[in-house]
C-alpha positions as CSV (number, residue, x, y, z in Angstrom):
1,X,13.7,-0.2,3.7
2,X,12.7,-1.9,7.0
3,X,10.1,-2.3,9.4
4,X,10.1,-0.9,13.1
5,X,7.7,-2.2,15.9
6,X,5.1,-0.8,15.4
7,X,3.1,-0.3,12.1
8,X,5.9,2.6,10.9
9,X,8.6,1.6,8.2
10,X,11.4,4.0,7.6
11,X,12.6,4.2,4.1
12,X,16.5,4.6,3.1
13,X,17.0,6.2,-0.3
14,X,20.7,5.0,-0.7
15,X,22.0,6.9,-3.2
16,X,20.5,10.0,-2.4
17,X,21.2,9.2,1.7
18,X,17.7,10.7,2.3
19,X,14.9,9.3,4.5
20,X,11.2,8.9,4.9
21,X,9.1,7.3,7.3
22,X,5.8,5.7,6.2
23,X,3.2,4.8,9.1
24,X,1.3,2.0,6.6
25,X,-1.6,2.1,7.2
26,X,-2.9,5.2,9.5
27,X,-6.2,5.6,9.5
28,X,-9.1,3.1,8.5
29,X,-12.8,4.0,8.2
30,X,-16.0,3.6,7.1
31,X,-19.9,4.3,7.4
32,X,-20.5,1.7,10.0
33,X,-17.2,3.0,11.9
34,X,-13.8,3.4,12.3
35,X,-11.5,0.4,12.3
36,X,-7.9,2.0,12.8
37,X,-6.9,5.3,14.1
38,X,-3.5,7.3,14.1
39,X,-2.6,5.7,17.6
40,X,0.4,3.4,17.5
41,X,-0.1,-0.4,16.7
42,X,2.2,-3.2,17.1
43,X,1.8,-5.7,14.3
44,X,4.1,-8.5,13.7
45,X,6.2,-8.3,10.8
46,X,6.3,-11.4,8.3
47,X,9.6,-11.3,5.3
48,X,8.1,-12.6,2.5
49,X,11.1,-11.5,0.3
50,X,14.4,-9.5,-0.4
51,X,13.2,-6.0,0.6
52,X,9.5,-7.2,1.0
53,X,7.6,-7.5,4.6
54,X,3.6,-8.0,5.3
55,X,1.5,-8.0,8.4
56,X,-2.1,-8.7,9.2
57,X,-4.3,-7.1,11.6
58,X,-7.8,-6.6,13.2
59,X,-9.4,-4.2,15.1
60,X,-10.2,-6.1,18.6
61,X,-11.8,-4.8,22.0
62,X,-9.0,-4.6,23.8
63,X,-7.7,-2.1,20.8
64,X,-11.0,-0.4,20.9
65,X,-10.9,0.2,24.6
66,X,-7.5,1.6,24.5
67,X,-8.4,4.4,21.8
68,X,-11.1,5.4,23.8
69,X,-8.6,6.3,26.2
70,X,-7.6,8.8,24.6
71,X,-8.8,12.4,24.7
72,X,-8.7,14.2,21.7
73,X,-10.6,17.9,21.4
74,X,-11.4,20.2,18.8
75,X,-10.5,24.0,18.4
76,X,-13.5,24.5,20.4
77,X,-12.8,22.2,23.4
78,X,-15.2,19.4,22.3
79,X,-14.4,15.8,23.1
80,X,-13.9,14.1,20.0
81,X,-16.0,10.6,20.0
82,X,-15.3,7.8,17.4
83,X,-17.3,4.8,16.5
84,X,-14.7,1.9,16.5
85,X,-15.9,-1.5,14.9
86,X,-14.6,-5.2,14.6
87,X,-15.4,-7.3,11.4
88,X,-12.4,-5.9,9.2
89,X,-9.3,-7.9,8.7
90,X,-6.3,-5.7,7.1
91,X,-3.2,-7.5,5.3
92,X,-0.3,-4.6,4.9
93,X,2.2,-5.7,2.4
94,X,5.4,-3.1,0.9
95,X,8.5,-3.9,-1.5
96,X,11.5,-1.9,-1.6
97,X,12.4,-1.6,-5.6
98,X,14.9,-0.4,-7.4
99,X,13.7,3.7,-7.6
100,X,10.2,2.7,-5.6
101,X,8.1,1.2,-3.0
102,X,5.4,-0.8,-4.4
103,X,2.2,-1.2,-1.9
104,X,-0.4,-3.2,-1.2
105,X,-3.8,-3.1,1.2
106,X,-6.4,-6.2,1.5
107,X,-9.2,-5.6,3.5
108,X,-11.5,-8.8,4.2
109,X,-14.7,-8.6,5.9
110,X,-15.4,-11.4,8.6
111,X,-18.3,-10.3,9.9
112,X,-21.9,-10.9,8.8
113,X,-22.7,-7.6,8.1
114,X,-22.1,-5.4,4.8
115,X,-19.3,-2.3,5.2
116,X,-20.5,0.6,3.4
117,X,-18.0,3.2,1.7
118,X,-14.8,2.0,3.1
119,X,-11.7,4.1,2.6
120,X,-8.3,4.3,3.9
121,X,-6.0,7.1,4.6
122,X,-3.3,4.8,2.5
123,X,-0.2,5.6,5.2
124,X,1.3,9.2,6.3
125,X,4.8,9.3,4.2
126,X,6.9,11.5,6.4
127,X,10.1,13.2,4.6
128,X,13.0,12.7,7.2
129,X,15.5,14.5,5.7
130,X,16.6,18.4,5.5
131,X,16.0,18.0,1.9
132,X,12.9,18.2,2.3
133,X,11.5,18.7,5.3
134,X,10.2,22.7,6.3
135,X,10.5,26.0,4.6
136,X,7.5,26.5,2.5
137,X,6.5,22.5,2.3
138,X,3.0,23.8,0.5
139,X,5.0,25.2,-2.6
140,X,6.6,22.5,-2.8
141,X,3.8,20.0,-3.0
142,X,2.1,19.1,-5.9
143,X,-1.2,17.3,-7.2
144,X,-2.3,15.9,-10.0
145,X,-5.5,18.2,-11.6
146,X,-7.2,17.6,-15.0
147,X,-4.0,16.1,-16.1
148,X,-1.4,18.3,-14.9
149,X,0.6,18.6,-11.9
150,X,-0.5,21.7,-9.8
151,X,1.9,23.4,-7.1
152,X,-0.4,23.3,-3.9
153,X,0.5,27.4,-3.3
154,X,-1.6,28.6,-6.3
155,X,-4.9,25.8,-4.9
156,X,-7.7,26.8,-2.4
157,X,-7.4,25.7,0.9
158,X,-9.5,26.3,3.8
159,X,-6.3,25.9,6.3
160,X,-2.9,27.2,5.6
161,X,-0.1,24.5,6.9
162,X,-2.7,21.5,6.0
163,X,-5.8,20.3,3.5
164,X,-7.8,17.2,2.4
165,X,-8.3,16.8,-1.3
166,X,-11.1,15.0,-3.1
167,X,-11.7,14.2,-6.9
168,X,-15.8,14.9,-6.2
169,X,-16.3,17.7,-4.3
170,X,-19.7,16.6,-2.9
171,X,-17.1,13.7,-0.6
172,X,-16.7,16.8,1.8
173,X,-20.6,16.2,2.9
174,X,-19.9,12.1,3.7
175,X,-19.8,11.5,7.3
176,X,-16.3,9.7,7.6
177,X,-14.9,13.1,5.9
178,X,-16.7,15.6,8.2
179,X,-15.3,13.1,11.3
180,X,-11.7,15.0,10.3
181,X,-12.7,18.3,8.7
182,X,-11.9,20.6,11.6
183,X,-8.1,19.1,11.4
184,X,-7.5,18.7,7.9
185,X,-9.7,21.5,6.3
186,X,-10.8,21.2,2.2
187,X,-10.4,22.9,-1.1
188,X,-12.7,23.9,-3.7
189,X,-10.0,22.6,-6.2
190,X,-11.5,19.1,-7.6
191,X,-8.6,16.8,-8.2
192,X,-7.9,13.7,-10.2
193,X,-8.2,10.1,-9.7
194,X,-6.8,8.0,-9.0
195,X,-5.2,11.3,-6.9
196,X,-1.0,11.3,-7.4
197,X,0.5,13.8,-5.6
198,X,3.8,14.4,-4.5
199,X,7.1,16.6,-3.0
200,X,10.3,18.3,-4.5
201,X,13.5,19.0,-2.1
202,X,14.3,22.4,-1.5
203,X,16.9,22.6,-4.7
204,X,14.0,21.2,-6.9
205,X,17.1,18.4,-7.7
206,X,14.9,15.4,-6.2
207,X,11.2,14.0,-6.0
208,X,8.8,11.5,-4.8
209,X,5.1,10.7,-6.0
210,X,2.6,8.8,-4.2
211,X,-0.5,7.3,-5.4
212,X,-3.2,4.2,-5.2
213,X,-5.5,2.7,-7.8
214,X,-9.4,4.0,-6.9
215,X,-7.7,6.9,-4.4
216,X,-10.7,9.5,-4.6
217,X,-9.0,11.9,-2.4
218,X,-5.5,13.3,-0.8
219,X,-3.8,14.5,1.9
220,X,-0.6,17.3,2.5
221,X,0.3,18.5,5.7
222,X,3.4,21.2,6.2
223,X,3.8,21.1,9.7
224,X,7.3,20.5,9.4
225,X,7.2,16.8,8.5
226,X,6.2,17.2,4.9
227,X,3.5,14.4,5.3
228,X,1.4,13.1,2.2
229,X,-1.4,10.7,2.0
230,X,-3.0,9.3,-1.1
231,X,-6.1,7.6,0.3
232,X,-7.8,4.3,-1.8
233,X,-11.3,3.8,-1.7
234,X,-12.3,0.2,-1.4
235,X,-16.1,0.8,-1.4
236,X,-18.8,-1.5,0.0
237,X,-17.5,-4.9,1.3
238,X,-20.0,-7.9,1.4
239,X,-19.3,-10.5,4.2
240,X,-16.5,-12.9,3.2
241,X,-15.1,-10.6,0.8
242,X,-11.7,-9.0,0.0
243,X,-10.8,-5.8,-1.8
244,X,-7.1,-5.0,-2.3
245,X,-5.6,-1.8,-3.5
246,X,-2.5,-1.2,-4.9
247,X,0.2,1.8,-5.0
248,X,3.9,2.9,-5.1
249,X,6.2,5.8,-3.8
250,X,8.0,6.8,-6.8
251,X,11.6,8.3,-6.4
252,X,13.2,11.1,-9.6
253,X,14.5,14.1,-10.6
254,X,10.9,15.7,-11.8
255,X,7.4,15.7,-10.5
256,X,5.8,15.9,-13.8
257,X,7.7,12.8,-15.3
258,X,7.0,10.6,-11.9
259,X,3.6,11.5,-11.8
260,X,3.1,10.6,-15.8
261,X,5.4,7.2,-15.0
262,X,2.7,6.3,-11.7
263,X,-0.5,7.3,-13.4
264,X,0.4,4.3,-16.0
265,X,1.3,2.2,-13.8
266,X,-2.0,2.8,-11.8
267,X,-4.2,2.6,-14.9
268,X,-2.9,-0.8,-15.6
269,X,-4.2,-2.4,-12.9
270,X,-7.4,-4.1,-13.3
271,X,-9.3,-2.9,-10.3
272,X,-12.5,-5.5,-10.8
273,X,-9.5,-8.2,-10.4
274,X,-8.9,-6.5,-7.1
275,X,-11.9,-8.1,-5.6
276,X,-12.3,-11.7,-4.5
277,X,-15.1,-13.3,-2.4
């Protein structure tokens, strides 16, 4: 596992020879704004360890006057128009394990002002390998639903290729999710949390699992990269404060027992310890 140049880190599987590519974090938001978007960033890259890298960024106007440059539209030919705010600080930190990646996100507010209902998108984990990547990507996806994992086929979703999934249904109706809702879509299928979801390879030989403590909702996309997102919630942040959250890429033979193995290890962590001021 290593880091490229920009906030991407590709992802060696050695004794499988299979590859992913996860862009850590990819998206940022909140009420008062957005403080990253999907547009490349170059961070600098610290080691801190054998197989362990972090970086720490801000959102700054010269960052915000570059994404405005950018001209994205809707089905319907409207200009899409984001609200981009400073004041959040983001320390990205990853370890290559044995049969995993563990993960880690601080955000620290250095403004004066309160961010309300502050999620991220967690990082787009991009299968990179045959194994995995097209023909029927959906049915071979799988959540995490009143305890069980569910193939993605047999769930409501509003687009075909793609969907957002959140634990409470009434999240569809909050203004940072309706920013995206003509891309990523939404199902009537209420998952769980913290949402675990995952990917088998074509065989059904091989897995992975992806999760975060406090992650209230979930992305899949099956446009050919077999992308997956499980997207923490960090909730309001005073000024001065810091709220991590923690996950892990899991790597098996099963689904069902990955998603069992990460749902303890995400249960353990003490999420009020995840807080400082």
């Amino acid at each position: 596992m290593h880091p490229t140049e920009t906030r991407f880190v590709d992802i060696h599987h050695l004794d499988w020879d299979l590859k992913w590519s996860l862009q850590f974090p990819e998206v940022i938001t909140s009420m008062n704004g957005v403080t990253m978007m999907w547009q490349k960033i170059r961070p600098r890259w610290s080691r801190t360890g054998d197989n362990a890298w972090t970086y720490e960024w801000e959102t700054t106007p010269e960052y915000i006057k570059e994404q405005l440059a950018y001209r994205q539209t809707d089905p319907s030919g409207n200009v899409i128009r984001h609200n981009f705010v400073t004041g959040l600080v983001l320390r990205a930190a990853l370890a290559g394990l044995e049969d995993s990646v563990a993960l880690s996100l601080t955000l620290t507010n250095q403004s004066s002002a309160k961010f309300y209902d502050v999620a991220s998108d967690g990082g787009c984990l991009q299968a990179k390998s045959s194994d995995f990547i097209d023909q029927d990507e959906v049915r071979r996806s799988y959540i995490l639903v009143r305890g069980k994992p569910e193939n993605m086929g047999d769930l409501h979703r509003t687009v075909d290729i793609r969907t957002a999934y959140h634990a409470d249904l009434k999240d569809y109706k909050k203004e940072w999710v309706n920013r995206t809702a003509w891309f990523w879509g939404r199902s009537n299928t209420a998952i769980d949390q913290p949402a675990i979801l995952g990917a088998v390879s074509h065989d059904g030989s091989r897995a992975t699992a992806l999760g975060y403590e406090c992650a209230t909702s979930a992305l899949q996309n099956a446009d050919g990269h077999h992308c997956l997102h499980s997207r923490p919630h960090f909730g309001d942040i005073e000024p001065g404060q810091s709220v991590t959250r923690r996950g892990y890429i899991l790597f098996g033979n099963e689904f069902p027992a990955l998603a069992k193995r990460l749902g303890d290890k995400l249960n353990r962590f003490d999420t009020t310890a995840s807080v400082q001021s």
